[in-house]
KEMIBA-977043 format. One record per residue (C-alpha): z, y, x. Coordinates in steps of 0.02 Angstrom, whole numbers, m for minus. Layout:
+--------+--------+--------+
!     c3 !     c2 !     c1 !
+--------+--------+--------+
!      Z !      Y !      X !
...
+--------+--------+--------+
% end
This chain:
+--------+--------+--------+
!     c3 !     c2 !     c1 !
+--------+--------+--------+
!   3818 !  m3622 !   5348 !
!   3869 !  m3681 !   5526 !
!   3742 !  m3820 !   5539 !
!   3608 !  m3662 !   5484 !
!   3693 !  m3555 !   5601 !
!   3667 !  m3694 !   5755 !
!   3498 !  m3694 !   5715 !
!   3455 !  m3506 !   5717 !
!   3543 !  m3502 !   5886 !
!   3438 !  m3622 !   5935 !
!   3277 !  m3544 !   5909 !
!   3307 !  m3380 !   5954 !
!   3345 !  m3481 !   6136 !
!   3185 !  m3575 !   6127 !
!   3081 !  m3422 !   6090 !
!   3186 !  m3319 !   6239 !
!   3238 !  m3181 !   6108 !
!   3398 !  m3128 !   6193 !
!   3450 !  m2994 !   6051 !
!   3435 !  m3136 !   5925 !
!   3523 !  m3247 !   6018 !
!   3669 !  m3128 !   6037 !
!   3662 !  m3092 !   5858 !
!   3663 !  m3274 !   5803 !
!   3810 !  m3309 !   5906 !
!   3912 !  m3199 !   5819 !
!   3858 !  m3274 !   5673 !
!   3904 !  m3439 !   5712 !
!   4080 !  m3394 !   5767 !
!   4111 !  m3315 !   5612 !
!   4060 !  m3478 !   5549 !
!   4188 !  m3581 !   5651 !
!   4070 !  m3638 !   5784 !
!   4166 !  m3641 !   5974 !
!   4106 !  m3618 !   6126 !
!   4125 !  m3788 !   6167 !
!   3962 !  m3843 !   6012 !
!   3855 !  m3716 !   6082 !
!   3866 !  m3785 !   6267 !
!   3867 !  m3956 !   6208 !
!   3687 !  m3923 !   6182 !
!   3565 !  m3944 !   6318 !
!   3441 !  m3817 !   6250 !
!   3581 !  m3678 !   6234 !
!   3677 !  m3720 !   6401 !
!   3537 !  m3716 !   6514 !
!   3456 !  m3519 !   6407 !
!   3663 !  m3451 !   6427 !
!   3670 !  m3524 !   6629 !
!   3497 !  m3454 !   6645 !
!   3545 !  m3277 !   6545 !
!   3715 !  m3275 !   6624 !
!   3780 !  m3253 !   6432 !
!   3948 !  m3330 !   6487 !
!   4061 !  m3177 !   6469 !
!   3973 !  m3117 !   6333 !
!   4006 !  m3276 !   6242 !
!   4200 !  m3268 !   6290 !
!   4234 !  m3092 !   6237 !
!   4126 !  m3129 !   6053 !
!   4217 !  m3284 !   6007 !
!   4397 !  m3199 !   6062 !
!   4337 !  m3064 !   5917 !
!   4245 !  m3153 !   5794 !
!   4315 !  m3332 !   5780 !
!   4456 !  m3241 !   5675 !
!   4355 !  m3190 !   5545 !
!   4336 !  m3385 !   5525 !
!   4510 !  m3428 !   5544 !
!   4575 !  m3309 !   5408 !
!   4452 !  m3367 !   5271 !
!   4493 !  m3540 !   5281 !
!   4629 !  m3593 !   5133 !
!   4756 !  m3713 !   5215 !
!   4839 !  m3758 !   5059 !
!   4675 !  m3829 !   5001 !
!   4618 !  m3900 !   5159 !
!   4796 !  m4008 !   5191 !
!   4795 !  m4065 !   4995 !
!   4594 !  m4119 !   5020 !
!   4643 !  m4222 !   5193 !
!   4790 !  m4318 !   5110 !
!   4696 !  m4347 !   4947 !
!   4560 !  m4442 !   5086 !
!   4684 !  m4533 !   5184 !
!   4743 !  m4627 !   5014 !
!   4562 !  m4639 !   4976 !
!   4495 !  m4715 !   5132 !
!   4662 !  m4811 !   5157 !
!   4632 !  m4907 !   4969 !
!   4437 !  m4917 !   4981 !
!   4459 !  m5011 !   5146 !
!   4615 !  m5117 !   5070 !
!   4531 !  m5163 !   4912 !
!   4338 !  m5155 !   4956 !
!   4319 !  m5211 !   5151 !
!   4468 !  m5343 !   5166 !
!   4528 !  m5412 !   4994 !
!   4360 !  m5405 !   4920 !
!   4272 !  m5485 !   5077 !
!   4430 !  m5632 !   5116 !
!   4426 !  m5665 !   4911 !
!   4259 !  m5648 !   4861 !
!   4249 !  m5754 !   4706 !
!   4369 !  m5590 !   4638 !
!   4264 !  m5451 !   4715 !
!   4240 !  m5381 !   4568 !
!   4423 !  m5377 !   4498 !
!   4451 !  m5290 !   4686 !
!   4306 !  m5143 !   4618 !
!   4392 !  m5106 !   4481 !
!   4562 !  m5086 !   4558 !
!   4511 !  m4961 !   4686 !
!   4423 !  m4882 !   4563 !
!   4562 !  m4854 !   4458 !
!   4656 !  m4786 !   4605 !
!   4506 !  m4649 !   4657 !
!   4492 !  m4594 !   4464 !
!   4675 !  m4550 !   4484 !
!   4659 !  m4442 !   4645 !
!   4506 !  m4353 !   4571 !
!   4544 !  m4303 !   4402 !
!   4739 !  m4308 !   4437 !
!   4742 !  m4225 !   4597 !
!   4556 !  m4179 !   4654 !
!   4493 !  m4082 !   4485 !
!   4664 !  m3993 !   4489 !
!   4614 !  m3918 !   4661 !
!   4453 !  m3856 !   4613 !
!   4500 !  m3770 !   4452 !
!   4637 !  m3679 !   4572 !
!   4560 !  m3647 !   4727 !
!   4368 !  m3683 !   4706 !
!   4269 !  m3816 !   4764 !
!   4358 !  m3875 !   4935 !
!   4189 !  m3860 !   5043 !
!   4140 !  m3769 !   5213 !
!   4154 !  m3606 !   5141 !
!   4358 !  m3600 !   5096 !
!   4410 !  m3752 !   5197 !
!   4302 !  m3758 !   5363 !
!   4156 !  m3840 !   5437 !
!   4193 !  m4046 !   5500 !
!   4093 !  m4109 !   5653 !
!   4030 !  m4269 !   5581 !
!   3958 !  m4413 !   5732 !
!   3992 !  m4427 !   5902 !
!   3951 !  m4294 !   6020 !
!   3936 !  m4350 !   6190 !
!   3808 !  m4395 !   6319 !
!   3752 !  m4543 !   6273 !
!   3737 !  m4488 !   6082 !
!   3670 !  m4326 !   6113 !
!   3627 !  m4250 !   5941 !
!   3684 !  m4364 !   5827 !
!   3811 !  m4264 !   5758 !
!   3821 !  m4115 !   5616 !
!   3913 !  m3992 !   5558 !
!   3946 !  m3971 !   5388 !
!   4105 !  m4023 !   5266 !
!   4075 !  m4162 !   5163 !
!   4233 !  m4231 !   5130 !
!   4247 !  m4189 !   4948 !
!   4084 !  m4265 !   4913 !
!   4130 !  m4413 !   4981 !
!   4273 !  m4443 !   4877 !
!   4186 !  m4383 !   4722 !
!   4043 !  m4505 !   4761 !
!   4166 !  m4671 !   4779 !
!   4221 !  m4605 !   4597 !
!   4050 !  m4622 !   4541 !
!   4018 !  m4784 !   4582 !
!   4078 !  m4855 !   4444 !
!   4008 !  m4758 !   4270 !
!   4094 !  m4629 !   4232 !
!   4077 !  m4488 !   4086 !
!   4016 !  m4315 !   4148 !
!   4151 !  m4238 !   4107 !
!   4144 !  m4109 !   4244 !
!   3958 !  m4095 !   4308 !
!   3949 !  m3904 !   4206 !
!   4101 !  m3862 !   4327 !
!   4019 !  m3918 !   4493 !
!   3866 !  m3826 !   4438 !
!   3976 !  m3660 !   4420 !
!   4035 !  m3721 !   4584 !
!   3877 !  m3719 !   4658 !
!   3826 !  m3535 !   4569 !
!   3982 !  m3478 !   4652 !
!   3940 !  m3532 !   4821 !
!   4098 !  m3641 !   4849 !
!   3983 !  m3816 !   4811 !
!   3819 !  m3831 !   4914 !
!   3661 !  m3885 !   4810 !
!   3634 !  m4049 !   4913 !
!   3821 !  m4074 !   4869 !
!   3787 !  m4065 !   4680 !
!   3607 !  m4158 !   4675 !
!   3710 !  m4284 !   4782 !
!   3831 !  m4325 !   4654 !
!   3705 !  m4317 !   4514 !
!   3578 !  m4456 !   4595 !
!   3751 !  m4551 !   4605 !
!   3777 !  m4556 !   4399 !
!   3616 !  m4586 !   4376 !
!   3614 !  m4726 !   4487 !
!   3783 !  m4793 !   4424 !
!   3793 !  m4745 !   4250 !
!   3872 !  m4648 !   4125 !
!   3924 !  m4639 !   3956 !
!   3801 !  m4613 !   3811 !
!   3832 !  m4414 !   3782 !
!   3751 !  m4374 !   3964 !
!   3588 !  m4369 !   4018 !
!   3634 !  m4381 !   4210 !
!   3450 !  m4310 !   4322 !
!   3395 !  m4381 !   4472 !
!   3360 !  m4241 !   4617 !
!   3313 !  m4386 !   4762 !
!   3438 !  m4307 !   4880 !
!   3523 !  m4477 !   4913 !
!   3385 !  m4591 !   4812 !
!   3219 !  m4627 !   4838 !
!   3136 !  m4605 !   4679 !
!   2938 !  m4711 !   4726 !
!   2882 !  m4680 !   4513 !
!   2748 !  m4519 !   4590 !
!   2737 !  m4463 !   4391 !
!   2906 !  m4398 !   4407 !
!   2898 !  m4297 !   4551 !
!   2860 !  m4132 !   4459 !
!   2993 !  m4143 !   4373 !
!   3119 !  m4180 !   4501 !
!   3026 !  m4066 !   4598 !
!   3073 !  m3920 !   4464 !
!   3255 !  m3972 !   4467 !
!   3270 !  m3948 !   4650 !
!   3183 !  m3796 !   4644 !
!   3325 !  m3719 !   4497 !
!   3449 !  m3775 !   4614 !
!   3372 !  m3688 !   4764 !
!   3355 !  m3848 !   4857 !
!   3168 !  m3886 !   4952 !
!   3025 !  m3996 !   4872 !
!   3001 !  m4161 !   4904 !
!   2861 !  m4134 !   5001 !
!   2956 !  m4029 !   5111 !
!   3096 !  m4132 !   5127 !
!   2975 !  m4267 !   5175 !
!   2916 !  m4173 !   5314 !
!   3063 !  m4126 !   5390 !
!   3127 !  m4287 !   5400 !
!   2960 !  m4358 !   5483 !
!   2975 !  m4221 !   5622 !
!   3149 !  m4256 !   5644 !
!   3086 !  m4446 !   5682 !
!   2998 !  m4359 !   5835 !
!   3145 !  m4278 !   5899 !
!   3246 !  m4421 !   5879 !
!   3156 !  m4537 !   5982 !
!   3134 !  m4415 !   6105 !
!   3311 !  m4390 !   6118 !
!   3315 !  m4581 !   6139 !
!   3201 !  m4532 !   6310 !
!   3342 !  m4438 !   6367 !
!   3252 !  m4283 !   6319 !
!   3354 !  m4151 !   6226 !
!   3289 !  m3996 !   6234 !
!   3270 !  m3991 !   6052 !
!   3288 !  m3880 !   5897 !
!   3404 !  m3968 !   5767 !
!   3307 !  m3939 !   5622 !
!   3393 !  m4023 !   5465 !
!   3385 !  m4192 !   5558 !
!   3527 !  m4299 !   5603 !
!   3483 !  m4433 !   5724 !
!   3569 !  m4613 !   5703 !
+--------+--------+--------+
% end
């Protein structure tokens, strides 16, 4: 939603469609965007210097950036950032030290953390989404994800993955699928983005799970080379509203251009679905 929002405020400053662009950044406040993203942004600082959009900008975000503010579910959001302190404190414990200074019992190591992230998803996680929804940008607020200064201009998003990442460490060991028809309700409700879902599904297919699932790949996070199986794939994304293949191939190749033009110090770009690294 933010990260979408970015980008339309982008182009409608790249095609010099001042309405738009006035629109948009109403939009994006609503969406929990500052003033502070939007000038970090070559492209839009130099069209709102040039436009003199300054106070306009002020006296918008004063008004809208509480519409953004009051939708967000604090409850939710404090349990989700505890639940990934333990997480990332225990995966770093058990899978980047112990496993690394010990590694004749790496595996023993695995299968302790993973005990301990089963526990904080279906003890603690699950719990939260059969309460309050899915925990994603929608109900708990967009995360700024990579650095965002000058010398790593653009490598950065915004977006809230921070569910997905603790579901995904719980599917790297097999795991049953016990609550993929949940997470697609999730998803039909708005509260779990597609590429969230097709993220964790490509993980349990990759990793395993028991014999009563059938887990699908949707080559979100996998790179599926077998061409034959393309349509099908292709059909999945397409039910869950995500792009084709094809298109996702393409998007990432143009991205490659931006990128290394970035790397030129040139940054007058439109971030379209590209994150540079």
């Amino acid at each position: 939603m933010a990260g979408h929002s970015f980008t339309a405020i982008q182009t409608s400053a790249y095609i010099d469609n001042k309405n738009l662009f006035q629109d948009f950044a109403i939009v994006t406040f609503k969406c929990g965007l500052t003033i502070k993203d939007i000038t970090n942004d070559s492209l839009l600082n130099n069209y709102i210097k040039n436009k003199r959009l300054d106070k306009y900008l002020l006296k918008k975000y004063i008004k809208y950036n509480k519409v953004f503010a009051n939708q967000i579910n604090t409850t939710l959001r404090d349990s989700l950032y505890a639940l990934t302190k333990i997480d990332h404190k225990w995966k770093v414990y058990y899978l980047y030290s112990l496993s690394k200074v010990d590694s004749n019992n790496a595996k023993k190591y695995e299968i302790v953390y993973d005990s301990i992230v089963s526990k904080i998803v279906e003890n603690r996680l699950i719990p939260l989404i059969k309460k309050y929804g899915y925990p994603g940008e929608r109900n708990i607020g967009l995360c700024r994800n990579g650095a965002q200064n000058d010398s790593y201009k653009y490598r950065y998003s915004f977006s809230n993955v921070t569910a997905r990442t603790i579901l995904l460490h719980y599917y790297m060991q097999p795991k049953p699928c016990t609550y993929n028809n949940m997470f697609l309700n999730e998803v039909k409700k708005g509260n779990m983005p597609p590429n969230q879902y097709a993220s964790i599904m490509d993980f349990q297919a990759r990793f395993g799970t028991d014999a009563s699932c059938n887990a699908e790949i949707y080559n979100e996070i996998t790179d599926t080379k077998d061409t034959t199986l393309f349509n099908q794939i292709n059909r999945r994304r397409k039910e869950l509203g995500l792009e084709s293949l094809e298109e996702k191939h393409s998007k990432y190749k143009r991205g490659q251009v931006a990128c290394k033009e970035i790397k030129r110090k040139k940054y007058n770009h439109i971030k379209l679905f590209y994150w540079c690294r």
